[in-house]
Structures are given as C-alpha cells and as structure tokens.
PDB file of N, H, CA, C and O in Angstrom:
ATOM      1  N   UNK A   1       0.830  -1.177   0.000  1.00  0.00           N
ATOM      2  CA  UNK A   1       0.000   0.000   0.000  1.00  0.00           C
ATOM      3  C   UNK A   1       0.882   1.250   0.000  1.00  0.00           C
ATOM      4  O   UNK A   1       0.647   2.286  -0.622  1.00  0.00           O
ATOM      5  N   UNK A   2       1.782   1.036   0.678  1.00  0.00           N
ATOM      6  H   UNK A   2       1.972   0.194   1.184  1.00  0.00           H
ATOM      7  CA  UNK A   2       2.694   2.324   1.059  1.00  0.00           C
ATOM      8  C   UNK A   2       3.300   2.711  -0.691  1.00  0.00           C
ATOM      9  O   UNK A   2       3.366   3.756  -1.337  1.00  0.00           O
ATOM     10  N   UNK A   3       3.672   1.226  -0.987  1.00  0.00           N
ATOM     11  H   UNK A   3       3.618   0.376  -0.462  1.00  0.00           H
ATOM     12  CA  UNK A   3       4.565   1.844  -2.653  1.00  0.00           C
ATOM     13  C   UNK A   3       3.593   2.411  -3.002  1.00  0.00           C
ATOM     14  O   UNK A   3       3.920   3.597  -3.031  1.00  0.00           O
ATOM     15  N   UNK A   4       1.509   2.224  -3.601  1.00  0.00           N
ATOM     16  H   UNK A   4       1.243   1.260  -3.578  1.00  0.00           H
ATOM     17  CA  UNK A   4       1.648   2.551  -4.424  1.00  0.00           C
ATOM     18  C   UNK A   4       1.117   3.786  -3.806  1.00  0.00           C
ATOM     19  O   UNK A   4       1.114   4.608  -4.722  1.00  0.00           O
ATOM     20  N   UNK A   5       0.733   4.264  -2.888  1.00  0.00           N
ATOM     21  H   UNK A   5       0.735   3.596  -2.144  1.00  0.00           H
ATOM     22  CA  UNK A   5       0.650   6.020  -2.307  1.00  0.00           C
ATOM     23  C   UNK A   5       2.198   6.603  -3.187  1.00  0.00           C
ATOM     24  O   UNK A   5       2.282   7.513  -4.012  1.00  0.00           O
ATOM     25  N   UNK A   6       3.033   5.920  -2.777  1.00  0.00           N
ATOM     26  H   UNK A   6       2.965   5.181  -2.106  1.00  0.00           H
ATOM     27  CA  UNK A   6       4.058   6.632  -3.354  1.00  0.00           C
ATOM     28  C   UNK A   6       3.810   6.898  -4.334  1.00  0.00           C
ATOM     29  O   UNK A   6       3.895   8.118  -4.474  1.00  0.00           O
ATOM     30  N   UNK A   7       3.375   6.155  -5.615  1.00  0.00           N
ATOM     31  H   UNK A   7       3.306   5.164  -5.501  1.00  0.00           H
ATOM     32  CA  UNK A   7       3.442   6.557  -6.831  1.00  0.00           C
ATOM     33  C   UNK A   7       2.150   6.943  -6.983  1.00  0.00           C
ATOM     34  O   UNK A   7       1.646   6.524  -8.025  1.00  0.00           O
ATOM     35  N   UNK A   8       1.347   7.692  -6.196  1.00  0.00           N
ATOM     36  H   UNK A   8       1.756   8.032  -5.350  1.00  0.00           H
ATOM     37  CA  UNK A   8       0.511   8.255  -6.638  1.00  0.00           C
ATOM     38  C   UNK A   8      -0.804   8.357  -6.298  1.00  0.00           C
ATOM     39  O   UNK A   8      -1.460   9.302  -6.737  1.00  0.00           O
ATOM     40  N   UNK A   9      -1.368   7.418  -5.483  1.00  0.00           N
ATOM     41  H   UNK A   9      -0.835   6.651  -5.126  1.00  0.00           H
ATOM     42  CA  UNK A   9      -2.821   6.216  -5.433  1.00  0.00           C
ATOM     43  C   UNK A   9      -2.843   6.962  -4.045  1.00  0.00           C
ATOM     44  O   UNK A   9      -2.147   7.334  -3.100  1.00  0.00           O
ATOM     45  N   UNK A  10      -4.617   6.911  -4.771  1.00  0.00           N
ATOM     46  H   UNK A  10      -5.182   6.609  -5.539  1.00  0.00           H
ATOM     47  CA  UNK A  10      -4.691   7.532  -3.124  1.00  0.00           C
ATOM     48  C   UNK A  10      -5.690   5.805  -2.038  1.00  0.00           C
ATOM     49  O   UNK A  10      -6.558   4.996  -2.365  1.00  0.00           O
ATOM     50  N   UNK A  11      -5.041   5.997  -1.034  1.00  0.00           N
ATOM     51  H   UNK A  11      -4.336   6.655  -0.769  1.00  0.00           H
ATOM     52  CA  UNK A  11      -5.587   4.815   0.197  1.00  0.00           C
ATOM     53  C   UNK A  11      -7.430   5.202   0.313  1.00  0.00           C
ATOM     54  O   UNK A  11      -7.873   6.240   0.805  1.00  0.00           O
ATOM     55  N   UNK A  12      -8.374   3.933  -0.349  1.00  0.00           N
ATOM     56  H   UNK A  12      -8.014   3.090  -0.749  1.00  0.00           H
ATOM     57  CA  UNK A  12      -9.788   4.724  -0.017  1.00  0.00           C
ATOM     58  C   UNK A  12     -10.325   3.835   1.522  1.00  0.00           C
ATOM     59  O   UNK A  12     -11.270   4.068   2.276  1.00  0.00           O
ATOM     60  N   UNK A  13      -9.333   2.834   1.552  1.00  0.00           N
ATOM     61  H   UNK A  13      -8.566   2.645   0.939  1.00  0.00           H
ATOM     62  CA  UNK A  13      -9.727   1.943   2.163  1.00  0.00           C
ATOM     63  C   UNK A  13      -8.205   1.565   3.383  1.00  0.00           C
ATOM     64  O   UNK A  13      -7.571   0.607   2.940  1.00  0.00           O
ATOM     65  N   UNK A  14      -7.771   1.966   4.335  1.00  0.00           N
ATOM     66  H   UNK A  14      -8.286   2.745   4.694  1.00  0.00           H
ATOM     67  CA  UNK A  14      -6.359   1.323   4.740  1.00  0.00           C
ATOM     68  C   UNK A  14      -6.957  -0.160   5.248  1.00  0.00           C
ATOM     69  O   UNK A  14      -8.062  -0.587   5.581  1.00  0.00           O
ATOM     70  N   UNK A  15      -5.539  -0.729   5.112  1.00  0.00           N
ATOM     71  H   UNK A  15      -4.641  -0.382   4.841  1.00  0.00           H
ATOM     72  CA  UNK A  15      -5.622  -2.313   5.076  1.00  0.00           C
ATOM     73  C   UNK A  15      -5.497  -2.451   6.684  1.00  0.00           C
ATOM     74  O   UNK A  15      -4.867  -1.822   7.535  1.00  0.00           O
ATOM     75  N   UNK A  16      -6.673  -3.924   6.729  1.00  0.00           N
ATOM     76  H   UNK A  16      -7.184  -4.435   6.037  1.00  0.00           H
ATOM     77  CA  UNK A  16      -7.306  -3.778   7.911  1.00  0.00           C
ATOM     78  C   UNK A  16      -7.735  -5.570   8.285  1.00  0.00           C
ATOM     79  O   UNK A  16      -8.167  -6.236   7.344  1.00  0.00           O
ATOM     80  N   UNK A  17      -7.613  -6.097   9.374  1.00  0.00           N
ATOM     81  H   UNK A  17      -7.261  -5.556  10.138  1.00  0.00           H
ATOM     82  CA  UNK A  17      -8.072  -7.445   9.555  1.00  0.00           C
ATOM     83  C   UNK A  17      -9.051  -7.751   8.974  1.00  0.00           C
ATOM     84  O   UNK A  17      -9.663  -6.683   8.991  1.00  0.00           O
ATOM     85  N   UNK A  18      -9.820  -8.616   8.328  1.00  0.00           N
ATOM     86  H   UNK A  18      -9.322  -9.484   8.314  1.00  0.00           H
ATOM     87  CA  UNK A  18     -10.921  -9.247   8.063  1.00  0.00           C
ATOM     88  C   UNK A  18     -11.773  -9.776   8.538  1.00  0.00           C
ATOM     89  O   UNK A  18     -11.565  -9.764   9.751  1.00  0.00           O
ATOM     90  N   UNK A  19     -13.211 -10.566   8.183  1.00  0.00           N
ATOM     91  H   UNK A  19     -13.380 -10.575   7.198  1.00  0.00           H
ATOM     92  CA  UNK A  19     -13.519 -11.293   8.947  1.00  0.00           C
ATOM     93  C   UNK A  19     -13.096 -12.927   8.479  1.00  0.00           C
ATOM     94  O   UNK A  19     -12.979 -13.770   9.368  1.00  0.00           O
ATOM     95  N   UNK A  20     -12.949 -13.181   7.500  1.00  0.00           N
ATOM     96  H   UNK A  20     -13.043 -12.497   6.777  1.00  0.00           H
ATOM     97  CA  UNK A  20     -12.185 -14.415   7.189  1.00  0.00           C
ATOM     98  C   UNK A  20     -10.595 -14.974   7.683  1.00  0.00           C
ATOM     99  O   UNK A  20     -10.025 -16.060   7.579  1.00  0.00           O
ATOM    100  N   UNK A  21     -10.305 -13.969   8.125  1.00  0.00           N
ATOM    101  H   UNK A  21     -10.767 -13.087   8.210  1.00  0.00           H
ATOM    102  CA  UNK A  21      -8.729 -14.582   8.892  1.00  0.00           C
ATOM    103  C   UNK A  21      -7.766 -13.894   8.622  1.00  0.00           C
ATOM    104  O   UNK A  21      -6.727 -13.997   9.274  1.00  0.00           O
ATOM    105  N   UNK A  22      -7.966 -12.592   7.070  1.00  0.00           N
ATOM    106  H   UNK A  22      -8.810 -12.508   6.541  1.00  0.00           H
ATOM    107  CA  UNK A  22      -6.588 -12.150   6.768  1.00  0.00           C
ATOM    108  C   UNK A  22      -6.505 -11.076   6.567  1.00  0.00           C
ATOM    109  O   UNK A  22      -6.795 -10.441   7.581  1.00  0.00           O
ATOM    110  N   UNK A  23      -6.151 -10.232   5.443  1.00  0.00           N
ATOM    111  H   UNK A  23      -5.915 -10.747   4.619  1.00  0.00           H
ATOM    112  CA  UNK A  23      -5.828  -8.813   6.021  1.00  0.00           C
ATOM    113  C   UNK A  23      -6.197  -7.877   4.477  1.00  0.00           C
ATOM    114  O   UNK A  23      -5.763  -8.415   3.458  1.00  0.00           O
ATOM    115  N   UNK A  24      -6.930  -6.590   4.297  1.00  0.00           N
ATOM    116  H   UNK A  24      -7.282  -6.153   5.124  1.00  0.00           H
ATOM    117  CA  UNK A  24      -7.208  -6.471   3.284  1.00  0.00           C
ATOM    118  C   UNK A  24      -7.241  -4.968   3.044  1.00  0.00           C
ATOM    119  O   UNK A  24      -7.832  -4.327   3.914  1.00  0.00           O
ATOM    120  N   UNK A  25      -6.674  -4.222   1.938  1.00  0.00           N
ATOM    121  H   UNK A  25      -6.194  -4.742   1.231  1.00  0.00           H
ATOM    122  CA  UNK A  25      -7.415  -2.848   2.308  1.00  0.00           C
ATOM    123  C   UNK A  25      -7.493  -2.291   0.634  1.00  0.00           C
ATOM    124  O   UNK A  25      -7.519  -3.190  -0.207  1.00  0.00           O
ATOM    125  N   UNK A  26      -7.522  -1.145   0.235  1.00  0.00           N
ATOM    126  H   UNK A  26      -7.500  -0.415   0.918  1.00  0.00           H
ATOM    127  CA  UNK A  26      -7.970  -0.495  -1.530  1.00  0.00           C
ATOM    128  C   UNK A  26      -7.336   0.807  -1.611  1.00  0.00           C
ATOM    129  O   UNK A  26      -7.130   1.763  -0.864  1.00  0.00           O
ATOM    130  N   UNK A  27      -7.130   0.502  -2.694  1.00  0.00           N
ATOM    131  H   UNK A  27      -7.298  -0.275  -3.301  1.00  0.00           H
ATOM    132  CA  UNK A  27      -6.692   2.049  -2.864  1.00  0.00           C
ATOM    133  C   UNK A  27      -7.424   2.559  -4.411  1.00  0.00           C
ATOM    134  O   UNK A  27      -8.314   1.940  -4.994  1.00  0.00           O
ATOM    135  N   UNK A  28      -6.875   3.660  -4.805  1.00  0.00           N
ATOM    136  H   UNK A  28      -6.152   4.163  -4.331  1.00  0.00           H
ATOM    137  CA  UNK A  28      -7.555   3.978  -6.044  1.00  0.00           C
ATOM    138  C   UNK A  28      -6.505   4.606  -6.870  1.00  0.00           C
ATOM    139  O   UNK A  28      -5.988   5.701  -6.649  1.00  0.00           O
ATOM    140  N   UNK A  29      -6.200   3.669  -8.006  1.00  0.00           N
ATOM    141  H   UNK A  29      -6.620   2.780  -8.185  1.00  0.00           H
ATOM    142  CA  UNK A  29      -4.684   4.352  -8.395  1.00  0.00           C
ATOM    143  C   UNK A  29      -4.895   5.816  -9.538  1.00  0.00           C
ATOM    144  O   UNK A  29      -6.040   6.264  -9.602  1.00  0.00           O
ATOM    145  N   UNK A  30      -3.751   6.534 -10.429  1.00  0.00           N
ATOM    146  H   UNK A  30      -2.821   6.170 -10.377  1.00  0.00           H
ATOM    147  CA  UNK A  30      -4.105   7.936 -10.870  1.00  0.00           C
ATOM    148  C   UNK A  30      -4.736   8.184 -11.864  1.00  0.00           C
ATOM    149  O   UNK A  30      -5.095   9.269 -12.320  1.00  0.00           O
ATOM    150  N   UNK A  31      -4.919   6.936 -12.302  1.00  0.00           N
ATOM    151  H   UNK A  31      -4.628   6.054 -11.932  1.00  0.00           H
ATOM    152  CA  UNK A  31      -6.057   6.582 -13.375  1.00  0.00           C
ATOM    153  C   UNK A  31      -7.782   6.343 -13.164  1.00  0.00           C
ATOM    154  O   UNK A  31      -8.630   6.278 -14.054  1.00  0.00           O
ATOM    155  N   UNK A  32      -7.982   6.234 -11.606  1.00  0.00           N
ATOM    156  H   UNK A  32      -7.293   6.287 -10.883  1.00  0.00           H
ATOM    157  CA  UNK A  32      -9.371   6.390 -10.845  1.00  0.00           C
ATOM    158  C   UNK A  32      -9.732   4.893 -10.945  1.00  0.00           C
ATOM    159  O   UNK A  32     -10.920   4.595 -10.820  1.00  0.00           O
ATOM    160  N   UNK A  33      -8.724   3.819 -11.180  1.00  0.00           N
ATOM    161  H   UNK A  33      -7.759   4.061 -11.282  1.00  0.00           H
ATOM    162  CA  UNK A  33      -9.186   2.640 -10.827  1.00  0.00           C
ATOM    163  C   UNK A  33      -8.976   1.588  -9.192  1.00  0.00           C
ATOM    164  O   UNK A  33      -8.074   1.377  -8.381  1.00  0.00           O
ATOM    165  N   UNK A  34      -9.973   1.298  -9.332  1.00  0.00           N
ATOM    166  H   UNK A  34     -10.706   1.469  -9.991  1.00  0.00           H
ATOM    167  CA  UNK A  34     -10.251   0.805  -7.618  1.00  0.00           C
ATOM    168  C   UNK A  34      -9.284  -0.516  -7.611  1.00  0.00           C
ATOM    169  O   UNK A  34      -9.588  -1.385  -8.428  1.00  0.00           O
ATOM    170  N   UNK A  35      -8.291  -0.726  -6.876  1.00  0.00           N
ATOM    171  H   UNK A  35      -8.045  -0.020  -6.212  1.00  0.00           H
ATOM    172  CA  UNK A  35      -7.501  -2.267  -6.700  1.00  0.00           C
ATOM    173  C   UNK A  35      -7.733  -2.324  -5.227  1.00  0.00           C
ATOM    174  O   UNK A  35      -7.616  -1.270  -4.602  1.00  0.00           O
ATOM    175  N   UNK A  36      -8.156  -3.801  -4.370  1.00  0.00           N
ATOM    176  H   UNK A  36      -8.251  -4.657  -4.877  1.00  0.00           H
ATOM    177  CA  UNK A  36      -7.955  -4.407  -3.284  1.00  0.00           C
ATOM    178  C   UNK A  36      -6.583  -5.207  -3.531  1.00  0.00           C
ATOM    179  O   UNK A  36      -6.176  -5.911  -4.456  1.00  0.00           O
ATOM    180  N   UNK A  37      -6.034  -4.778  -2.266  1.00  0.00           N
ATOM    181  H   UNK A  37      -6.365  -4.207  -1.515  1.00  0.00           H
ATOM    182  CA  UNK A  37      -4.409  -6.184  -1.793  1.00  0.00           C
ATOM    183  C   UNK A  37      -4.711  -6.783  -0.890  1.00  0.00           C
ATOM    184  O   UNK A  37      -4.840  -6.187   0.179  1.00  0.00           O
ATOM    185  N   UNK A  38      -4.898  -7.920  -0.952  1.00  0.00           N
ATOM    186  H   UNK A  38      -4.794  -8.405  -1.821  1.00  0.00           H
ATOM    187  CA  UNK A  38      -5.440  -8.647   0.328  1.00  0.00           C
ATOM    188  C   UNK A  38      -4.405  -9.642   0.338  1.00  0.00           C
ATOM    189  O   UNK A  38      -3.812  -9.848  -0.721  1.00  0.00           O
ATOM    190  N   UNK A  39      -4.047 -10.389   1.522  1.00  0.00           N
ATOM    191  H   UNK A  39      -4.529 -10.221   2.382  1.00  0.00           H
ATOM    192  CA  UNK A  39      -3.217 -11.634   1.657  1.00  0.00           C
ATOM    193  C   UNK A  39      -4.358 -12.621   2.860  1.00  0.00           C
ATOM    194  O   UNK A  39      -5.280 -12.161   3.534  1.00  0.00           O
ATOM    195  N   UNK A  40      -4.146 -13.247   2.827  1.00  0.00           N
ATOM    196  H   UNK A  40      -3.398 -13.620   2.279  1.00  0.00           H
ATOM    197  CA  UNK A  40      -5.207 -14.899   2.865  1.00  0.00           C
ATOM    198  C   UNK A  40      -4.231 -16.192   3.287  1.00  0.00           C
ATOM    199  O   UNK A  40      -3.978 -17.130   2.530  1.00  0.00           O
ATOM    200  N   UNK A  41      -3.692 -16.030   4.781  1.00  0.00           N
ATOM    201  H   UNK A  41      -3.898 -15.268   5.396  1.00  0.00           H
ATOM    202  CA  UNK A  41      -2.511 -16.980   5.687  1.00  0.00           C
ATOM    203  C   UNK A  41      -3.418 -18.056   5.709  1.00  0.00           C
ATOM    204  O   UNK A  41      -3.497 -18.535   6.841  1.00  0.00           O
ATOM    205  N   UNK A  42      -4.151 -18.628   4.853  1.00  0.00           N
ATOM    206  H   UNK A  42      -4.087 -18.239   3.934  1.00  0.00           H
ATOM    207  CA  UNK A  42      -4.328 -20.097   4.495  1.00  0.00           C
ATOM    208  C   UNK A  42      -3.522 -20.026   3.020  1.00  0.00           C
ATOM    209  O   UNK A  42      -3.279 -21.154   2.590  1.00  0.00           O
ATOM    210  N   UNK A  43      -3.167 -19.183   2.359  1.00  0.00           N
ATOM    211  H   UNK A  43      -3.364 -18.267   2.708  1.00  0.00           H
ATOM    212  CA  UNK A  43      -2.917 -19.832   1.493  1.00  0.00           C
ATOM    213  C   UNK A  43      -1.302 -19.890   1.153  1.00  0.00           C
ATOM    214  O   UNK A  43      -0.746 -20.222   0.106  1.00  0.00           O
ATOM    215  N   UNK A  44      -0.821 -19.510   2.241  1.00  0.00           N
ATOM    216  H   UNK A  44      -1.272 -19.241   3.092  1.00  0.00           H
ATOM    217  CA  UNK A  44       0.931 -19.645   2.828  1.00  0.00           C
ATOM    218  C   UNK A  44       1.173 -21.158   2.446  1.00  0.00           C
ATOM    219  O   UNK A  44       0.338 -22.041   2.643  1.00  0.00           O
ATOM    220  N   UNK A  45       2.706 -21.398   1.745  1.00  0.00           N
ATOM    221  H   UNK A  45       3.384 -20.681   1.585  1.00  0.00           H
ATOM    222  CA  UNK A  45       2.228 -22.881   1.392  1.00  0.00           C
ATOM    223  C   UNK A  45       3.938 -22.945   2.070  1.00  0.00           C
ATOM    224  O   UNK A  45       4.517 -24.025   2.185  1.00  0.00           O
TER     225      UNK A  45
END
C-alpha cells in the first residue's frame, strides 16, 4: 500500500483485519481505478 501512495494512489480503504482470517485494504490508483491487496494466511504454502 505504502509503494503505491508513493506513486501516486490515493488509500480509499487502509488495510485492515478481516472477517475471514486475513488482512485487506484499496486504494484507487491515478487513473481512478479501484484495486484491493489482500493476503489470505491459508494460502501460505
């Protein structure tokens, strides 16, 4: 999240526990498109 603020994106959402187990948050990059980063420690292999 932090890189892509850097390059530009603004945070609409900061990344935040879930209710499924893992961790998730959005941003909106300078083009006005919405991306979620989520990571999901079931799927740690």
């Amino acid at each position: 999240m932090k890189q892509a603020e850097t390059a530009g994106a603004v945070i609409t959402t900061s990344a935040h526990d879930t209710s499924w187990g893992g961790y998730a948050g959005y941003f909106q990059d300078p083009d006005g498109h919405l991306w979620e980063i989520a990571w999901n420690p079931a799927l740690e292999v």
